[in-house]
N, C-alpha and C positions, 0 to 999 in steps of 0.2 A: 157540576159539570165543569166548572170553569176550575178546580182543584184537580182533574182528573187533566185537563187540558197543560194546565201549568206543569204538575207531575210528567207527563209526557215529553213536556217543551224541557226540561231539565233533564230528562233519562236521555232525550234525543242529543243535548249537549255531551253531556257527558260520556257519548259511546262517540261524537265525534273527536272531542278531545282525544280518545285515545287511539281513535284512527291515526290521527294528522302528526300527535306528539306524544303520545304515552309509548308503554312498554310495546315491542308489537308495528311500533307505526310504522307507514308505509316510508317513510325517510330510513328509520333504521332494516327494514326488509333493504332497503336500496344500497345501504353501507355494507352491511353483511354479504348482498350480492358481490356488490364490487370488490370487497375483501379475498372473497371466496374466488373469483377471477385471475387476482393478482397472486393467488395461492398455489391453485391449478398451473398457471405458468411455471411459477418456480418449481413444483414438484417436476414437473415437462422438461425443464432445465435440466434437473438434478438428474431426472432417470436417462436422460439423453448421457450426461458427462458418466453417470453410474454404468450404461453399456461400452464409453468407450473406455473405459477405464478397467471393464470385465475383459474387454476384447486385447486389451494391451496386457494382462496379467497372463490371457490363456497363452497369446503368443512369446511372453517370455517363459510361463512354462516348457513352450514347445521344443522350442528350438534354439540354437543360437546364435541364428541371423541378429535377435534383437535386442540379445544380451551385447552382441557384437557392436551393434552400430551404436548403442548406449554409452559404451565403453568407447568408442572412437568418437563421439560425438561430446558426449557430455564429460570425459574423463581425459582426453587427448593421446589415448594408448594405440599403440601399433602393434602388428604383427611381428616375430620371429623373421628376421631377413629384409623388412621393411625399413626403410630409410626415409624418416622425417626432415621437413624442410620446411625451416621458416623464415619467408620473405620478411626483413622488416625495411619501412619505408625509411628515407632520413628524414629528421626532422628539419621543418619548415624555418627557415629564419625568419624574423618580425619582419625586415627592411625589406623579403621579397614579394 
């Protein structure tokens, strides 16, 4: 009986062990949750920046509103008959 008891006392260890800190345990279920969390987010991110980035492709497809404002914005190009103008400030003296 008392072999039967120790046997027990030893099986019952050892399945807690591997509760608390083996493969499995409830610490690593709780990394892989949180892992898993921080993962979810990023994909969230990605597919969010991936729609505007479809939504910006279809409208250059489309049209050339935004070929346009690209080219004037990012490129400093003007129309045919437009007339560019650039203010430049004077520069500052040290003494003022």
């Amino acid at each position: 009986m008392r072999w039967l008891l120790l046997l027990l006392t030893v099986l019952f260890l050892a399945l807690q062990f591997n509760l608390w800190v083996g493969k499995g345990s409830l610490a690593e279920v709780s990394n892989l949750e949180s892992s898993n969390r921080l993962l979810e987010a990023e994909v969230e991110r990605m597919r969010s920046q991936n729609s505007r980035l479809g939504a910006e492709v279809i409208d250059l497809k489309s049209g050339y509103e935004a070929v346009e404002e690209r080219a004037r914005g990012e490129l400093g190009m003007i129309r045919d008959g437009e007339t560019f103008y650039q203010i430049v400030e004077p520069e500052q003296k040290k003494g003022d």
